[in-house]
Structures are given as C-alpha cells and as structure tokens.
Residue frames relative to the residue before (quaternion, step in Angstrom):
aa qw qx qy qz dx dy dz
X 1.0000 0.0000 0.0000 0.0000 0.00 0.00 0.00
X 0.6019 0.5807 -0.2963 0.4612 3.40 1.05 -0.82
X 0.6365 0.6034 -0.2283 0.4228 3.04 0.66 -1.23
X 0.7330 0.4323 -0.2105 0.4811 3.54 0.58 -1.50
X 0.4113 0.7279 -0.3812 0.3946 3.90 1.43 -0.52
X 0.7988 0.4958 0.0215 0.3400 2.79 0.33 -2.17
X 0.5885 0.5391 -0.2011 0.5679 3.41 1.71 -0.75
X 0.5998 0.4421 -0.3198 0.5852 3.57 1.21 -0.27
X 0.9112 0.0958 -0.3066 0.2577 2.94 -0.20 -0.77
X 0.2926 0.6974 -0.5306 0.3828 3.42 1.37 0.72
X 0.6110 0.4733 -0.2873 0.5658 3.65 1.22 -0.87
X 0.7683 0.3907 -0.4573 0.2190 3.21 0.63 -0.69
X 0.5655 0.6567 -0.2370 0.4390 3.48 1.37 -0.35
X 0.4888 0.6954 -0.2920 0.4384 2.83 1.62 -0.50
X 0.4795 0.7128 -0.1373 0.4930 3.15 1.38 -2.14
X 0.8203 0.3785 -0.2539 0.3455 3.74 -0.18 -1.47
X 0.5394 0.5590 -0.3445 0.5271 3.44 1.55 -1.42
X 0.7193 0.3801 -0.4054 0.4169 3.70 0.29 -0.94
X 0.6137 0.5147 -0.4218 0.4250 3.93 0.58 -0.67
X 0.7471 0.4744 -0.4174 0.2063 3.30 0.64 -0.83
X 0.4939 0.7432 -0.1503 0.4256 2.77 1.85 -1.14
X 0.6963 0.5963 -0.1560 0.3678 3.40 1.05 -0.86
X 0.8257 0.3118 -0.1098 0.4571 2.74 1.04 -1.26
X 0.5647 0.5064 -0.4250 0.4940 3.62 1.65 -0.14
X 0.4040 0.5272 -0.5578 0.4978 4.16 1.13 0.09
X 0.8031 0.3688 -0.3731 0.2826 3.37 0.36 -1.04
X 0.5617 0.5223 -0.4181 0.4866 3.61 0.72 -0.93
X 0.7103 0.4412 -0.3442 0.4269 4.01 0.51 -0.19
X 0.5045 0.6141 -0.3253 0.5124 3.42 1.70 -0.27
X 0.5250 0.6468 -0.3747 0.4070 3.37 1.18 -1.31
X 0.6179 -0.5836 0.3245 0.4151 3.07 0.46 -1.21
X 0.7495 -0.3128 0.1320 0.5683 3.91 -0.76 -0.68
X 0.4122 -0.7078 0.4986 0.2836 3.64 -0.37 0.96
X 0.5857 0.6106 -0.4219 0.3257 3.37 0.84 -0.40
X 0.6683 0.4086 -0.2814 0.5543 3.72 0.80 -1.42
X 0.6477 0.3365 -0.5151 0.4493 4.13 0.43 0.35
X 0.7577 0.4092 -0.4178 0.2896 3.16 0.55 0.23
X 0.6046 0.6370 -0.3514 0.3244 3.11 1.53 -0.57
X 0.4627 -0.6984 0.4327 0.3331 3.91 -0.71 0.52
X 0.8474 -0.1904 0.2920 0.4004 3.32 -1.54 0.33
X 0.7374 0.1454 0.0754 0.6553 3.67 -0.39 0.68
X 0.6724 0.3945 -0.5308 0.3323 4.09 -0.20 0.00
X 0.1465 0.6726 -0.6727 0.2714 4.15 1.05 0.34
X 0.8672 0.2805 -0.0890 0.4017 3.45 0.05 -1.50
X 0.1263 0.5589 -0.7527 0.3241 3.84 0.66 1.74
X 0.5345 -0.6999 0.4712 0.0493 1.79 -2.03 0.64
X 0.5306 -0.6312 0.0788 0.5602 3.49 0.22 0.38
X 0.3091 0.8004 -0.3354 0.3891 3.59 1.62 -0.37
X 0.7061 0.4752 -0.0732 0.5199 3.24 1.15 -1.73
X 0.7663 0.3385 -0.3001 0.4561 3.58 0.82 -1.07
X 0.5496 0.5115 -0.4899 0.4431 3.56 0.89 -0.32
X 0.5915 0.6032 -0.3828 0.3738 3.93 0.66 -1.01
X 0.8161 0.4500 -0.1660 0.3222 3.34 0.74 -1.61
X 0.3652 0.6404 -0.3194 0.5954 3.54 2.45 -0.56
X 0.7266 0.3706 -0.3997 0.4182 3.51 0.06 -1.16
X 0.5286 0.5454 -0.4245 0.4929 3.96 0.73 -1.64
X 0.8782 0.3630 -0.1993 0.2392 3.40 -0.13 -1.20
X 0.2879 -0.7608 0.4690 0.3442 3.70 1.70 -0.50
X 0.4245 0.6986 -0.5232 0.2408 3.24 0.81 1.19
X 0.5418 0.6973 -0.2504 0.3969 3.24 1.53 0.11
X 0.4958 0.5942 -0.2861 0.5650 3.39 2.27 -0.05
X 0.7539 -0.2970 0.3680 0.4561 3.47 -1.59 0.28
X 0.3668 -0.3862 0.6542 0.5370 4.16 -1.09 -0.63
X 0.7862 0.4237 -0.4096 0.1863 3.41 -0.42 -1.01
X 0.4390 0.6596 -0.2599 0.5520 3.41 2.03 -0.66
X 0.7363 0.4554 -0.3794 0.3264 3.55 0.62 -1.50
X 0.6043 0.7285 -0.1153 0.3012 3.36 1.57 -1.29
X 0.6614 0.5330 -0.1512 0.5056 2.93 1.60 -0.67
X 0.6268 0.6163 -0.0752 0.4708 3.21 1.84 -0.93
X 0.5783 0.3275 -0.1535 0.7313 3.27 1.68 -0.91
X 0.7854 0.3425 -0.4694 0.2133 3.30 0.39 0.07
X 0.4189 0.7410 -0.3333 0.4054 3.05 2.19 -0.03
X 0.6770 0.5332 -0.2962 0.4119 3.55 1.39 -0.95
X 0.6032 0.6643 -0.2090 0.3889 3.27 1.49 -0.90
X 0.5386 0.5449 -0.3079 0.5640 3.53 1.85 -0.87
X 0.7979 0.3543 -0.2799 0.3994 3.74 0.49 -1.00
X 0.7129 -0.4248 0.4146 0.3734 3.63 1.39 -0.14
X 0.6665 0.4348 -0.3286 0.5087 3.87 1.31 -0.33
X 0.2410 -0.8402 0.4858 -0.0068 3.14 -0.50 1.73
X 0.3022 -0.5851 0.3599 0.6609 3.37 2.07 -1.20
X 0.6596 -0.5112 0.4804 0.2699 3.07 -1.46 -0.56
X 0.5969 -0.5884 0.4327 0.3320 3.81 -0.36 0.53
X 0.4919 -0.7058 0.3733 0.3471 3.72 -0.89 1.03
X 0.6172 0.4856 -0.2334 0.5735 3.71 1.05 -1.53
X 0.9150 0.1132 -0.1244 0.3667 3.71 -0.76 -0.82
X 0.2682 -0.8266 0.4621 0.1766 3.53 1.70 0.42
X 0.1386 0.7443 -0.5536 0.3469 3.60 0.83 1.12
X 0.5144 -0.6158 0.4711 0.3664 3.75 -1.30 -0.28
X 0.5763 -0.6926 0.3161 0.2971 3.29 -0.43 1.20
X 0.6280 0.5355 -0.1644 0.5402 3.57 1.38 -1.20
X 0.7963 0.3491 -0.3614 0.3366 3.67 0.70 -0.84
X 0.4150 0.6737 -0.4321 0.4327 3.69 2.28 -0.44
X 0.8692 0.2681 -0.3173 0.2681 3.56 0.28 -1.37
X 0.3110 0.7730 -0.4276 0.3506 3.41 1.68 0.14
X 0.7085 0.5012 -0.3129 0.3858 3.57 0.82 -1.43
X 0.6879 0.4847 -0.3935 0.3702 3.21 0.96 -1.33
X 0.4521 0.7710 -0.3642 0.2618 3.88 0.80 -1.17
X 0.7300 0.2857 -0.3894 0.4836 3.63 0.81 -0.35
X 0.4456 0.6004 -0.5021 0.4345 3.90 0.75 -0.12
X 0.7914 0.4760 -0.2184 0.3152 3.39 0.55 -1.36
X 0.5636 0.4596 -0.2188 0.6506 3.60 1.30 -1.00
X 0.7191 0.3130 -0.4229 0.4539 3.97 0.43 0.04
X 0.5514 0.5299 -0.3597 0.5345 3.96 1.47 0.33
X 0.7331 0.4107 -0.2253 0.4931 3.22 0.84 -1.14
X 0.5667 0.5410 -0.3881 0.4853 3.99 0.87 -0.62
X 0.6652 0.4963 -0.3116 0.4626 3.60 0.85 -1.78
X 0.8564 0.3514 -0.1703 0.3379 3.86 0.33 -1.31
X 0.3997 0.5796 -0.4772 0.5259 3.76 2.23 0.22
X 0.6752 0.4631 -0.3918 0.4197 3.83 0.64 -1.45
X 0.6647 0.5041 -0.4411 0.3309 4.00 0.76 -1.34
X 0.8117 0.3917 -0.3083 0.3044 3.80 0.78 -0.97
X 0.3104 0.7775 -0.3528 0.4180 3.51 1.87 0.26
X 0.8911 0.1337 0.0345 0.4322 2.92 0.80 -1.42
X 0.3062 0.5488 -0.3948 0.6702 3.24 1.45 1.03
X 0.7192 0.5965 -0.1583 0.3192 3.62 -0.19 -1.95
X 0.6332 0.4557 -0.0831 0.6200 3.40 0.53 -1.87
X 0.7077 0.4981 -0.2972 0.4033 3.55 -0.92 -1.23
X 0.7229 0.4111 -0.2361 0.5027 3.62 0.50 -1.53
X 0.7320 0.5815 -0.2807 0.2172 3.27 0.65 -0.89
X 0.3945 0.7185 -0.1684 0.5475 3.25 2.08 -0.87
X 0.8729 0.3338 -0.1442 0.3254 2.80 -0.08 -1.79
X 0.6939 0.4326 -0.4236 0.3898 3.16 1.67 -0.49
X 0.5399 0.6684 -0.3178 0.4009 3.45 1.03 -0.75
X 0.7095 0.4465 -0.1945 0.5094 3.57 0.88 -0.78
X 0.7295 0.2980 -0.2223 0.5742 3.68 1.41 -0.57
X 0.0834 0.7881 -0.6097 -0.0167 3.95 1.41 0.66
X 0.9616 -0.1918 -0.0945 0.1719 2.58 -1.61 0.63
X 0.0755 0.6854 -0.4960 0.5278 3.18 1.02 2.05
X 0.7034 -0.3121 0.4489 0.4542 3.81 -1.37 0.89
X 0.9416 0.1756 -0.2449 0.1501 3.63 -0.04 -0.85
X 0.1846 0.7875 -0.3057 0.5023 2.45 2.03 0.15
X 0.7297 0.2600 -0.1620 0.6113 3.88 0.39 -0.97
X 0.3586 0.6785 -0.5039 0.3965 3.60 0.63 0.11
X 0.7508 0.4150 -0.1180 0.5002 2.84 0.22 -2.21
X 0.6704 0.4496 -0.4351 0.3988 3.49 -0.07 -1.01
X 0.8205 0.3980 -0.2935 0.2869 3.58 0.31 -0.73
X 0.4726 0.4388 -0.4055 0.6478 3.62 1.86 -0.55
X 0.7757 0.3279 -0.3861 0.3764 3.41 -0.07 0.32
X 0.5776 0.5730 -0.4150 0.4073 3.62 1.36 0.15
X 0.5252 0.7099 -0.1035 0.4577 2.80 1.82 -1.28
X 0.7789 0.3216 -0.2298 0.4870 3.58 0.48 -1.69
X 0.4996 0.5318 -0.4015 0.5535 4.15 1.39 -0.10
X 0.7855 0.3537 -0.2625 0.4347 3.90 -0.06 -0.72
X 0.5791 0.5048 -0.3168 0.5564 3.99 1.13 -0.84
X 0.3533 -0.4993 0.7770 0.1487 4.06 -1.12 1.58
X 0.5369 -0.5730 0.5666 0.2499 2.68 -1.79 0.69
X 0.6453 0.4707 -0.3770 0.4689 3.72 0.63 -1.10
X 0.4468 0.5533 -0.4280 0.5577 4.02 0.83 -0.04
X 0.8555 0.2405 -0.1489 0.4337 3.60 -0.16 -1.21
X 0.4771 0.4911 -0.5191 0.5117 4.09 1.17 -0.03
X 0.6743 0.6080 -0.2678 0.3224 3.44 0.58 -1.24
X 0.6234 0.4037 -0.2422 0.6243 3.59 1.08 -1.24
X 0.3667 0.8112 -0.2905 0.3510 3.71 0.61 -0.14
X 0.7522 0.5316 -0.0753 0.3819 2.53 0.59 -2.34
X 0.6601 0.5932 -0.2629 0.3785 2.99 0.76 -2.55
X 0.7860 0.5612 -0.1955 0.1706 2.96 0.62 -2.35
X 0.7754 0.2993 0.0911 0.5485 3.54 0.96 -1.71
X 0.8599 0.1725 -0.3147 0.3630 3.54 0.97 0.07
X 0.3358 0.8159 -0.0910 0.4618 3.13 2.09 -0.44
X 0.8113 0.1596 0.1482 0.5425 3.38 0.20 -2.07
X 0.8128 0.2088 -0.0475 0.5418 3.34 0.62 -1.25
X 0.3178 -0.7532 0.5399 0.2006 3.61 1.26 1.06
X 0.5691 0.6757 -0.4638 0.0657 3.72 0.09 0.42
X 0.6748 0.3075 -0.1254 0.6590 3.58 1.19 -0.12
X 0.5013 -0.6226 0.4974 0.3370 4.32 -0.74 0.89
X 0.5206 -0.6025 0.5043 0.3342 3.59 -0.87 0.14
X 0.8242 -0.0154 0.1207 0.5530 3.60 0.84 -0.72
X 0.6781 0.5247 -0.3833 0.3434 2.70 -1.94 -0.43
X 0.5960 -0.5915 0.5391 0.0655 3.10 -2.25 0.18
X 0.4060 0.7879 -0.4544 -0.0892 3.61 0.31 -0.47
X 0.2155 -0.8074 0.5467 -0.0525 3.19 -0.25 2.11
X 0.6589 0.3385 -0.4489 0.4997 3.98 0.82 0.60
X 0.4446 0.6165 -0.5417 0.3589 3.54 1.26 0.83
X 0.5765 -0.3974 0.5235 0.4855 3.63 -1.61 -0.98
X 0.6121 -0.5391 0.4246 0.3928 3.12 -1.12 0.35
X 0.7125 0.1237 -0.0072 0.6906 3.31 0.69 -1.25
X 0.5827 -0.3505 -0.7040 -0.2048 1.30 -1.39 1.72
X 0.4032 0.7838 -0.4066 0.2404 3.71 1.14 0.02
X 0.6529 0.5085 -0.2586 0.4983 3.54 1.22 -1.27
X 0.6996 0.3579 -0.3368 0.5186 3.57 0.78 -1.23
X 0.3819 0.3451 -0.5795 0.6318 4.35 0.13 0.56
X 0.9146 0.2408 -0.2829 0.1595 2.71 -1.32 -0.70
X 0.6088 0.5150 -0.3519 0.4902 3.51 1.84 0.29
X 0.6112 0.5993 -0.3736 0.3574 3.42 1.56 -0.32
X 0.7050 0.4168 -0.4258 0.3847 3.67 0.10 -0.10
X 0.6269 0.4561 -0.3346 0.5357 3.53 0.87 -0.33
X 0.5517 0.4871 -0.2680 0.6218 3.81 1.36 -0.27
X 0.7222 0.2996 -0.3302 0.5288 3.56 0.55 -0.20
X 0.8607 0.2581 -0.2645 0.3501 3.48 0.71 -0.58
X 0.3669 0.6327 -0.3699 0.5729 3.31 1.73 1.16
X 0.7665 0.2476 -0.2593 0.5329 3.43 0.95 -0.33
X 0.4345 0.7060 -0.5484 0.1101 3.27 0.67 -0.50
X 0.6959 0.5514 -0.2206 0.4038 3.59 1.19 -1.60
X 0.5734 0.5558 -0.3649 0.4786 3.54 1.20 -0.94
X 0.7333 0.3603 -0.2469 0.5211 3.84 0.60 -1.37
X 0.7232 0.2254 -0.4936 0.4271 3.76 0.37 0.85
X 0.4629 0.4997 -0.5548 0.4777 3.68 1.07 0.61
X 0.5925 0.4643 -0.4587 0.4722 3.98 0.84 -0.80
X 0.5406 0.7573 -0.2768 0.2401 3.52 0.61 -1.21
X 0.7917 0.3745 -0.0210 0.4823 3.14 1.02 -1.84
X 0.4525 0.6019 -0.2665 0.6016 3.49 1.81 -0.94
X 0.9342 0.0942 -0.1741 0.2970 3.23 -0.43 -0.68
X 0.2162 0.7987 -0.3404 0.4466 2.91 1.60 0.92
X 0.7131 0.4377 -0.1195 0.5344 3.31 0.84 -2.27
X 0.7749 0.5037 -0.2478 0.2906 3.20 0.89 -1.43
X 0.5179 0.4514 -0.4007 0.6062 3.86 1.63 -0.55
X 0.6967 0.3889 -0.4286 0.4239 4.11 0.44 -0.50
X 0.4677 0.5271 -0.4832 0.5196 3.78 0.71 -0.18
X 0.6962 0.5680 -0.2669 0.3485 3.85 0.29 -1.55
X 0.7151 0.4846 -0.2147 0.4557 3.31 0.74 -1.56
X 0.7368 0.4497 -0.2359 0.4463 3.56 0.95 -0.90
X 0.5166 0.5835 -0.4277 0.4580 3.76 1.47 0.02
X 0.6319 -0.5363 0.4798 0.2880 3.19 -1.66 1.45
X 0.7914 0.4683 -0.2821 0.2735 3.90 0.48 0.15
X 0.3397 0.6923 -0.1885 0.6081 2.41 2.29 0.42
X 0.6324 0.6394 -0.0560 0.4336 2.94 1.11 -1.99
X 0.6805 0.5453 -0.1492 0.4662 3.24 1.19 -1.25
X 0.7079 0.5225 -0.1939 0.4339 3.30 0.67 -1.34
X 0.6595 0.2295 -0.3877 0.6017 3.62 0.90 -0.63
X 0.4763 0.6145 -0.5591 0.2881 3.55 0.05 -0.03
X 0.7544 0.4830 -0.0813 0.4370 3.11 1.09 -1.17
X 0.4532 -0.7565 0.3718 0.2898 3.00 1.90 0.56
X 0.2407 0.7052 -0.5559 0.3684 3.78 1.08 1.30
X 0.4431 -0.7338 0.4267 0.2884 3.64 -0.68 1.30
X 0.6356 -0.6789 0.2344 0.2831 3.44 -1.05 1.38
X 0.5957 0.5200 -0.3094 0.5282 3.54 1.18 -0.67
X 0.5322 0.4370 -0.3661 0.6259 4.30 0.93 0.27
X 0.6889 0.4696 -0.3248 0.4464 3.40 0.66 -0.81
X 0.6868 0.4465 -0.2870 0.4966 3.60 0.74 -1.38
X 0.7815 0.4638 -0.1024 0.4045 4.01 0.54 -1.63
X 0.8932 0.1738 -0.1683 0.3791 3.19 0.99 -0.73
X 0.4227 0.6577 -0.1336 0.6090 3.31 2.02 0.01
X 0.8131 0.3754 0.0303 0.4438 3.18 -0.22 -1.86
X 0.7534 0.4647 -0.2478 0.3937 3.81 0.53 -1.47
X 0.7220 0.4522 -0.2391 0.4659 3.29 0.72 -2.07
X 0.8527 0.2543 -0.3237 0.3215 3.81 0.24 0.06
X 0.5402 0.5620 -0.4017 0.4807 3.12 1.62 0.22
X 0.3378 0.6749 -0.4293 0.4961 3.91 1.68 0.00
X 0.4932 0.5211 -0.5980 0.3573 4.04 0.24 -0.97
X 0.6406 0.4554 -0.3659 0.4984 4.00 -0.52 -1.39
X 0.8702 0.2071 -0.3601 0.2650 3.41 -0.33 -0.31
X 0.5179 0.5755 -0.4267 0.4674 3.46 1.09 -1.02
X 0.8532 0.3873 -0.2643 0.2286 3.56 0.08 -1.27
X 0.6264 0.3740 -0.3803 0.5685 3.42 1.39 0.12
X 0.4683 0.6227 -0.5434 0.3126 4.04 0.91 0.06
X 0.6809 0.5789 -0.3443 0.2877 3.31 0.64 -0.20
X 0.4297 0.5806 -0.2790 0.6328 3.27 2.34 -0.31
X 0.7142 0.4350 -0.3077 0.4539 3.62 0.30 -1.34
X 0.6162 0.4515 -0.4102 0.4982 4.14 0.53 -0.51
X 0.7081 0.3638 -0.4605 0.3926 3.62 0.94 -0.84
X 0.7303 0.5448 -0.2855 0.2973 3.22 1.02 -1.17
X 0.4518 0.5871 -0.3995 0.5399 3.87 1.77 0.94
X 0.5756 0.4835 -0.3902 0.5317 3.40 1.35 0.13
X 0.9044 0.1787 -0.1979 0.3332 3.13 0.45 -0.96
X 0.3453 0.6985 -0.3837 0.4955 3.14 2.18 0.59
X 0.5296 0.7201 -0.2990 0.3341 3.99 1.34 -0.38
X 0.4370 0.7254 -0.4340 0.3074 3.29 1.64 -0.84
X 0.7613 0.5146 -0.1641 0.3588 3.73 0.97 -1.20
X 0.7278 0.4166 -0.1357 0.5276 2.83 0.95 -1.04
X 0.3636 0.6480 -0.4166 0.5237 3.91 1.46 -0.38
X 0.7290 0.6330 -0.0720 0.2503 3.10 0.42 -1.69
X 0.7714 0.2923 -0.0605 0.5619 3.05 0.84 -1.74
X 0.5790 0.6399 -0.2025 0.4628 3.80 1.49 0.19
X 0.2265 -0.7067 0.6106 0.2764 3.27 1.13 -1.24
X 0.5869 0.6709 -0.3601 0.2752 3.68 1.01 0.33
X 0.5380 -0.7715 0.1845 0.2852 2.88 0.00 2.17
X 0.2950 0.8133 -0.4721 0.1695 4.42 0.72 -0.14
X 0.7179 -0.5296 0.2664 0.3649 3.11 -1.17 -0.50
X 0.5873 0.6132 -0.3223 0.4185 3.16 1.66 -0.60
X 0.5559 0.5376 -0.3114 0.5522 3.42 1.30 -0.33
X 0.6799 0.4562 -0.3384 0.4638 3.39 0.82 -0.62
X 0.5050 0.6581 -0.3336 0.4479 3.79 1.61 -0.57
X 0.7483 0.4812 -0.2124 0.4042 3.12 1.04 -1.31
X 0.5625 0.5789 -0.3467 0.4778 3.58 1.03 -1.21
X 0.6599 0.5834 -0.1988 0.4297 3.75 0.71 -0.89
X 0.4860 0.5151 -0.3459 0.6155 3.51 1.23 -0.65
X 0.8377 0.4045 -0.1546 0.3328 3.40 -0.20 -2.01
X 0.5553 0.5286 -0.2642 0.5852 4.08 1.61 -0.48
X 0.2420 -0.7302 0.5883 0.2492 3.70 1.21 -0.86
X 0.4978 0.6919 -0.4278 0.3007 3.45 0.97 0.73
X 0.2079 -0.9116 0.3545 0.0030 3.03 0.74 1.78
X 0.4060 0.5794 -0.5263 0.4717 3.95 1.59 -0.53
X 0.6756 0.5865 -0.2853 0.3437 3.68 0.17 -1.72
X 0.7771 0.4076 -0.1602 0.4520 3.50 0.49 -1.74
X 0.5965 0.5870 -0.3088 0.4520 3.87 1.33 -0.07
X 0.7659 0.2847 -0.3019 0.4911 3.20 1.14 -1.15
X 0.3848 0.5708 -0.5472 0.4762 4.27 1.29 -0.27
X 0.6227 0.6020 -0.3252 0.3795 4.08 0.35 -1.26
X 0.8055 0.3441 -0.1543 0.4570 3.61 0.56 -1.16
X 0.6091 0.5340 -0.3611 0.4620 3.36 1.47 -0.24
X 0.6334 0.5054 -0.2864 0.5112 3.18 0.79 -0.75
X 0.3519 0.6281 -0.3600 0.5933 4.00 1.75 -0.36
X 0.8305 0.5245 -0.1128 0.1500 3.22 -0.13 -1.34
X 0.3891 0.4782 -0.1357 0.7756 2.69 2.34 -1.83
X 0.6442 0.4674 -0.5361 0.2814 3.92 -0.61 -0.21
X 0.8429 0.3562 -0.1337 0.3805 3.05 0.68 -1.43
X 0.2875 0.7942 -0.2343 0.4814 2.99 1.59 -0.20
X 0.7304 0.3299 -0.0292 0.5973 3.16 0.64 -1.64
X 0.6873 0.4484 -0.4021 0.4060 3.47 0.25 -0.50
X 0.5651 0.5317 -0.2810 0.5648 3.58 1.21 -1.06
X 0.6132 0.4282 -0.4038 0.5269 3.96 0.44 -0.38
X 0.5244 0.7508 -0.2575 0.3083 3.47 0.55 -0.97
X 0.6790 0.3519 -0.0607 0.6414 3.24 0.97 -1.90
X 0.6706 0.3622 -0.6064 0.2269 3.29 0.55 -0.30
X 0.5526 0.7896 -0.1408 0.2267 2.78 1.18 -1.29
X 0.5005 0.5687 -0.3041 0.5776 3.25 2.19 -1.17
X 0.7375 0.5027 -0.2697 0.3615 3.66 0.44 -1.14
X 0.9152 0.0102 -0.3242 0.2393 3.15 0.55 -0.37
X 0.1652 0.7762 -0.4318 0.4286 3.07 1.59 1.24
X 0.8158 0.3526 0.0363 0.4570 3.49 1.08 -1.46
X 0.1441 -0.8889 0.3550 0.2511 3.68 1.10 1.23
X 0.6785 0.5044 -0.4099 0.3424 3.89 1.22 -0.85
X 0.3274 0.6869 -0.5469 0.3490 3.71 1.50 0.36
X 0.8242 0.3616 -0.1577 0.4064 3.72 0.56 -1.53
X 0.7494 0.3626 -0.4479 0.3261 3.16 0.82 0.64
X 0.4290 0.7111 -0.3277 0.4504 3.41 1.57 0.30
C-alpha cells in the first residue's frame, strides 16, 4: 500500500513539473512578454526602459534560466500582478474561488444523487420502460454542450416561465430564497453531464455485479432480493464510482468556464474568460495552473480513494 502511495504521488509531482513547464512554453508562445506588459503608448520606450523592465522581468537570462525563475515565484505563490488593475494575480483568483466551489459542490451533490439512483434502478429494471429511461437521460445528458442547455434554460425557465433569474450572483441577498434561484440553472446545467457519466458507470458496474457467480450464489441460497441488490450487489458495484468522483468534483471546477460564462456567474471560469478577452495573460497563467493543481490533486485523491475502497489493492 505504501508503496503504491508513493508511486502516485511521485507522478503526481511529476504532473505539476510537467504543468508548469507547459504552461510557461506557452505564455512565451503568446508572444513578447514585454509588449503585455508595456502600457498604452509604452511601444515607444525607450531602450533605458526596455532594458530595466528585461532585467525586473528576467528576460535578459537564458529561457531555461527564465524557467527556473518563474518557477521559483510559482513555488512561493507569486504569480505577478494583473495587467489592467495591477492587483495580485493570486489574491484576484482567490476572490472568485468561493463562487466556483459553491457551483461545483451544489452541481457534484445534484449529479450524486440523480446519477447513482438512476443507475440502480436502471440496471436492476434492465430492459424495462426504465431501463430505456436511463439509457436515454444519459444519452442525452453526454451529447447536449452545456452552453446549448444553459442557454435553452434561459428561454425556458427564466425568459417564458419568468421562474428562475437568468444569471448572476446576488451575494447581498438571503440565501433562500434569492441565492438558491439563481444557483439552479447553472446547477442543473453543470451536472447534467456528470449525472449521465454516474448513470452509465454504475449501470455496467451493478450489471457486471448481478451477473457475478457470488451473486449467483446468494440467491441460490434463497437470500432475500433487496440484501442481494443493497447489500451484495450495490456496496461493490460503488468502487467505479467513488474512485473517479474525485475527478468529476474536480472536473466541476474546471468544467465552470462555460457555464460561468453563459450565467454571468461571478467564479473563476468567468474570470478565465475575462482574461483571454483583456489579453491579460499574468491572470490567465496563474487561473491555468490552479486548475493544474486541483487536477492532480484530484487525481492523487482518487487513488487514494481506489485503495482504500478496493481491499485486493492492499494486498498486491
């Protein structure tokens, strides 16, 4: 068990060195770091100015030198500072971070308990009315973009049937009931995709169960069917999911970019985007490496989770 530990999270560190790596090639791909930093009208420094702002910046070293330099700032947490509001890059995406973890928490719990549930019921009711149900909210919630379904949303529930705001945040309301509207369509169309990936998972994984000779055994033995399905059947058809929820909760953070977007919902993925459109590439580097961070993060939770969910892990 130890052994397998240590093998993760050697990879995972591995993972971060490669992200970091990745993403400073790109921000040098972008282009000269100077002309994003220079203000309005600073084309025409002088060289006095560009040699100053090389040195500030360590653009006057090898790349492999700069790389080492930006990655030193990156270890302590100094991303820079944003181009427009010259703010700290770390303390901007910090603010947004609770918007996002209150979308991604709200739309991890909605496909949990949707996802699962269906998945049982279809697997246990195969090829029964509900059985095709499931299959089809789950063809459906895979093949439907999200910015497609926020959008139909809108028309559908805030538009026509004036029942839910289109967007936004209102954080000087009550929770209930202003905050909880204005979290449900982006909560519905954030999970939808997650609760047909649980859907279909724990589908195969209760039809794999039911069809094992230890299954087989138990009703033989005339074991009552609801022990068989709940207590048999469920708790070991769960591995598949537990061990990849920890991906799917990350992958609602950094799945928000769209749905942030198509909401007006103040988070980080919105804050990803605004950065794109501002060309404020400090900002859009350090949102990039967080969301790096939360991957692996998650993936490393993941395994743990595999191990100690899955006893024939620790003994191998």
């Amino acid at each position: 068990m130890r052994k397998f530990l240590a093998q993760r999270f050697v990879f995972a560190i591995m993972s971060l060195v490669a992200a970091t790596l990745i993403v400073f090639v790109l921000s040098r791909m972008a282009g000269d770091p100077l002309l994003l930093y220079a203000k309005p009208g600073g084309y025409g420094m002088s060289e006095e100015q560009i040699a100053a702002l090389s040195e500030k910046l360590g653009l006057d070293r090898p790349l492999i030198v700069q790389y080492f330099i930006w990655l030193g700032r990156v270890v302590t947490g100094d991303f820079g500072v944003t181009l427009l509001a010259e703010r700290d890059v770390r303390t901007v995406v910090f603010e947004k971070l609770g918007a996002t973890i209150q979308l991604g928490i709200a739309a991890f719990i909605l496909a949990t308990l949707i996802g699962i549930p269906l998945g049982v019921v279809s697997a246990i009711a195969r090829g029964t009315v509900w059985d095709y149900f499931g299959r089809t909210f789950a063809l459906l919630g895979q093949a439907t973009p999200a910015f497609f379904m926020g959008i139909v949303g809108i028309l559908i529930f805030a538009v026509t049937l004036d029942w839910l705001p289109p967007g936004g945040r209102p954080v000087d309301q009550p929770f209930w009931p202003h905050q909880v509207e204005a979290l449900a369509l982006p909560m519905i169309t954030l999970g939808l995709l997650p609760a047909a990936s649980y859907l279909r998972l724990t589908r195969s994984s209760m039809l794999e169960v039911l069809d094992s000779e230890f299954v087989k055994l138990a009703r033989a033995k005339g074991v009552n069917v609801n022990s068989v399905i709940w207590k048999h059947a469920f708790r070991n058809a769960l591995i598949p999911p537990i061990t990849v929820s920890a991906l799917i909760l990350i992958g609602f953070l950094e799945g928000s970019v769209i749905v942030e977007s198509v909401f007006a919902w103040p988070g980080v993925g919105r804050l990803a985007v605004d950065s794109i459109h501002n060309n404020d590439f400090p900002l859009l580097t350090g949102v990039i490496f967080m969301f790096a961070i939360l991957y692996v993060a998650g993936s490393f939770l993941a395994d743990m989770l595999y191990l100690f969910v899955d006893p024939r892990i620790r003994y191998d």
